[in-house]
C-alpha positions in Angstrom: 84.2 119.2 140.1 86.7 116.2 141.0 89.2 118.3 139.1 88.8 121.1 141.3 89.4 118.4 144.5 92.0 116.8 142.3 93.9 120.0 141.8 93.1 121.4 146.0 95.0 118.1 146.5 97.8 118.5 144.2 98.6 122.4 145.3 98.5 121.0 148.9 101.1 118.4 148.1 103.4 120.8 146.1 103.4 123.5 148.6 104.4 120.7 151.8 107.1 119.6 149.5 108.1 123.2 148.1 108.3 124.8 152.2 109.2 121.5 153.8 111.8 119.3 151.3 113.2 122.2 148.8 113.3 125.4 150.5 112.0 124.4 154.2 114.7 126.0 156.5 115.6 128.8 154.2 112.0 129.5 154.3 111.3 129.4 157.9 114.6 131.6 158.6 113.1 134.2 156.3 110.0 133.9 157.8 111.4 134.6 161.0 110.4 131.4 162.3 113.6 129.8 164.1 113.3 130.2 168.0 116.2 132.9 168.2 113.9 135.4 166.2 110.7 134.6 167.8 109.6 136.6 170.8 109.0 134.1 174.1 104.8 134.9 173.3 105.8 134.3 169.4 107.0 131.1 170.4 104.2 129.8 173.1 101.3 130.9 170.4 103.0 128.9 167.8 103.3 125.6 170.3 99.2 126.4 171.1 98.4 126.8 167.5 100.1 123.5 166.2 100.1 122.8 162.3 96.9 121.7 161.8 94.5 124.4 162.0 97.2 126.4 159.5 97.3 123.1 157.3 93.3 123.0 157.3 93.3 126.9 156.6 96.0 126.2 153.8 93.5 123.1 152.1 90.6 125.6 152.3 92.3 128.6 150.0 93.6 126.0 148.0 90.2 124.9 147.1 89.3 128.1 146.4 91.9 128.9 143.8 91.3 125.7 142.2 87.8 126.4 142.0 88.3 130.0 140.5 90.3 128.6 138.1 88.0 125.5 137.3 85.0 128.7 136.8 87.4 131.1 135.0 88.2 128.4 132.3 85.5 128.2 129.9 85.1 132.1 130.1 88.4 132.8 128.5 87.5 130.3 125.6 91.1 129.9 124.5 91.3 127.2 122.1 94.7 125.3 123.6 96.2 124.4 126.8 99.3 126.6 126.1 97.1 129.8 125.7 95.2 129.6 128.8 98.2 128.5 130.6 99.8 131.7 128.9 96.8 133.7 130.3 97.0 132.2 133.6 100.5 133.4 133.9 99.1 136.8 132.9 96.5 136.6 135.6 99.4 135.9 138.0 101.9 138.3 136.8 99.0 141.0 137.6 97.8 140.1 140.7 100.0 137.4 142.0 103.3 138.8 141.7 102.4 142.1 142.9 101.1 140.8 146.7 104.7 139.1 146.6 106.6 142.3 146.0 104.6 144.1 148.7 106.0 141.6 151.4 109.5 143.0 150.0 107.8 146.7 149.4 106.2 147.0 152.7 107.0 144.5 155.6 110.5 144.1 154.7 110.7 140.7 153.8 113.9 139.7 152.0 113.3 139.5 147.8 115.2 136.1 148.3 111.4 135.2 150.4 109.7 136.7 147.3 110.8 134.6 145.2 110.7 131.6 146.9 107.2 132.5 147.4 106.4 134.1 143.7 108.1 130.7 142.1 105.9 128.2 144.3 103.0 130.8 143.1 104.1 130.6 139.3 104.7 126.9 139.3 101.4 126.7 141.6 99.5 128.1 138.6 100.9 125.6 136.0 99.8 123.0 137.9 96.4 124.0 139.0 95.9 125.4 135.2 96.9 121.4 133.6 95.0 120.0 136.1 91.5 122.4 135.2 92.4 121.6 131.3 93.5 118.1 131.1 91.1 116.6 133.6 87.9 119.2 131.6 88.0 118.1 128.2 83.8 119.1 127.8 84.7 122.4 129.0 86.6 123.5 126.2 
């Protein structure tokens, strides 16, 4: 269970340095989230809403794909780290990718957002997925 914390913690840290540090402003301009694309109520609703309760709602679905991952583990029995990290990829490429694409498909969102936001997903599942093995060694 402390992996499951350990790897909340570490996806947390990842994605404030993946939308802050490496891709930040190019993020936040595809997002739409510079002033000069924001309606005037866009803007006051993000000033009442702040950062924390979207960082506290971002922790929370952290810890929950950490803990799927931590529960999926034993059941695909895979018998080394690079196999279930080879299935977890799968996992992503089937459902992850595909909620992506739809930002691209269906709201319009630049593929340049996509995969900005499909590589912090991909790399998101490497780390969650070492994390679940490495710190699990009676699971497996």
């Amino acid at each position: 269970m402390l992996s499951i914390l350990v790897g909340a913690v570490a996806l947390f840290a990842f994605g404030a340095l993946w939308f802050t540090v490496i891709f930040g402003k190019t993020w936040a301009r595809l997002m739409g989230f510079t002033a000069d694309k924001m309606t005037p109520e866009e803007q006051n609703k993000a000033k009442e809403m702040g950062m924390t309760k979207p960082l506290i709602l971002n922790f929370i679905t952290t810890i929950i794909t950490a803990s799927v991952v931590y529960y999926i583990f034993p059941q695909i029995l895979t018998l080394s780290f690079s196999e279930f990290l080879k299935i977890m990829l799968i996992i992503w490429l089937g459902f992850g990718f595909p909620i992506y694409a739809n930002a691209a498909i269906w709201e319009r969102k630049s593929w340049k957002l996509v995969l900005i936001n499909s590589a912090s997903g991909i790399i998101s599942v490497v780390i969650i997925a070492s994390i679940i093995y490495y710190m699990n060694p009676s699971i497996y």
